[in-house]
C-alpha angles and dihedrals in degrees: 000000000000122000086214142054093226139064131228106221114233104240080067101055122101137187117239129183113213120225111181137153088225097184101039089101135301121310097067096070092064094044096056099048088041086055077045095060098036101109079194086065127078101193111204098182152322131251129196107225123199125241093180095162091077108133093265088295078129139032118250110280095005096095089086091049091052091048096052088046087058085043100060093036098059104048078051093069103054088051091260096118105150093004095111132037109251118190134186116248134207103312086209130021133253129308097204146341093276118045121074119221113226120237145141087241088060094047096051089052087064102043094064107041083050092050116100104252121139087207125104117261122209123185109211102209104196101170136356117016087224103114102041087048090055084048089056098044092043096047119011089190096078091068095079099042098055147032130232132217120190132190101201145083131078123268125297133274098034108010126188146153110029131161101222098045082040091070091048121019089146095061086030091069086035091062102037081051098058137072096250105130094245130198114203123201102182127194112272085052100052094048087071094084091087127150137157121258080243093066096042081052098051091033101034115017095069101046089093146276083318091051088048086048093056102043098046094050089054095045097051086044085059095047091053105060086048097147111038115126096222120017134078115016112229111251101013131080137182126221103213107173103052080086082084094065092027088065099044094050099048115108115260098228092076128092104156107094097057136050127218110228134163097267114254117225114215142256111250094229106021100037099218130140120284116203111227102166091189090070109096122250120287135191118255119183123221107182132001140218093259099170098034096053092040100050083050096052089056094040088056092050103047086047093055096038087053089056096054083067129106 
């Protein structure tokens, strides 16, 4: 039976893969059940992304693994355990421009932009670009088959520090250099999805064992990083990688809120953006839908979470 009293037509739905660094920290978790809960999302599969530059939170080539582990815990908790494929991804990133790392996560990438389908496919990169740019270096022809969104890079013009580009430059420059249609979501736009712990503990904590899950990780999350100077602020979270989803469900007719621009590739120590006018156009957002993404996010989760009752 269906959660909603609505239908998405077919000619609307889209695949998307899900990339995502589920155990980085905790913003990831709500963009990957809200993808979840999406009808307008055919979700072929699910792939743990590193974040090995971490501060020592975790040990070296264990950040994957820890990914995968959320993975698999939180579609737990909304009853989809084996429901969706989930692979492993790159436990490290690349070593150059040239040379692919080997994963489930890679191969899955592939299958699936190979596979005959006349229906769009998105790639939702959450985290680091390691696994799409071994795609692209194992097998070119994915690039004209699939589009890519990608929640990472520092603000234009100039760009710079980012976490995200930080754990990959290397894929980073190996994606912006290919032909694969990308869609960029850079910092200062994804930090939009802000919101207060208030309102996560009156929206999300009572949607459920899977609500409570999500707050409580956050909030512990929070609590853990207590003292450090910076990040994060206290009483005050973003959501980052909403922009995924943010980005798929905007209506196509606007074109107001991003600018098409030849895509940079990126100093190898800065960071910044380097011009390199023979790369084809990307995507770069601007602004996002904020209210719109987020009440739907609470709207999905108190609907699912209804329907768990007696």
């Amino acid at each position: 039976m269906s959660l909603y009293d609505f239908k998405v037509p077919e000619s609307k739905r889209v695949r998307l893969i899900i990339h995502t660094d589920c155990k980085n920290e905790a913003d990831d978790q709500y963009a990957v059940i809200h993808q979840l809960l999406t009808p307008m999302l055919d979700v072929r599969g699910i792939i743990a992304g590193h974040f090995e530059k971490n501060n020592g939170r975790y040990p070296a080539g264990t950040s994957a693994q820890a990914s995968f582990d959320e993975i698999v815990k939180i579609t737990g908790l909304i009853g989809a355990a084996g429901r969706y494929p989930i692979r492993l991804g790159a436990s490290a990133a690349l070593r150059d421009e040239r040379t692919p790392v080997p994963a489930p996560g890679v191969e899955l990438i592939i299958s699936e932009a190979m596979r005959d389908d006349p229906r769009p496919l998105f790639i939702g990169m959450q985290g680091a670009i390691t696994d799409l740019a071994s795609a692209i270096l194992t097998e070119p022809r994915i690039c004209g088959r699939m589009t890519a969104i990608w929640i990472g890079g520092g603000d234009y013009p100039d760009g710079g520090e980012e976490f995200n580009l930080m754990q990959d430059i290397n894929a980073a420059n190996v994606v912006f250099s290919s032909s694969m249609p990308l869609w960029q979501v850079t910092r200062s736009v994804y930090k939009q999805f802000a919101l207060s712990l208030a309102e996560l503990q009156v929206k999300v904590k009572p949607c459920g064992k899977i609500g409570a899950y999500l707050f409580r990780q956050l909030v512990e999350l929070n609590d853990s990083f207590a003292d450090v100077p910076v990040w994060p602020h206290g009483e005050t979270w973003a959501l980052g990688d909403q922009g995924v989803i943010a980005a798929l469900m905007q209506e196509q007719q606007r074109t107001d809120n991003y600018t098409v621009l030849p895509a940079p590739n990126f100093d190898p120590v800065t960071m910044k953006y380097v011009r390199r006018q023979t790369n084809r156009d990307i995507r770069v957002y601007h602004s996002l839908d904020v209210r719109a993404t987020l009440e739907d996010l609470f709207a999905k989760l108190r609907i699912f979470s209804d329907s768990e009752q007696p």
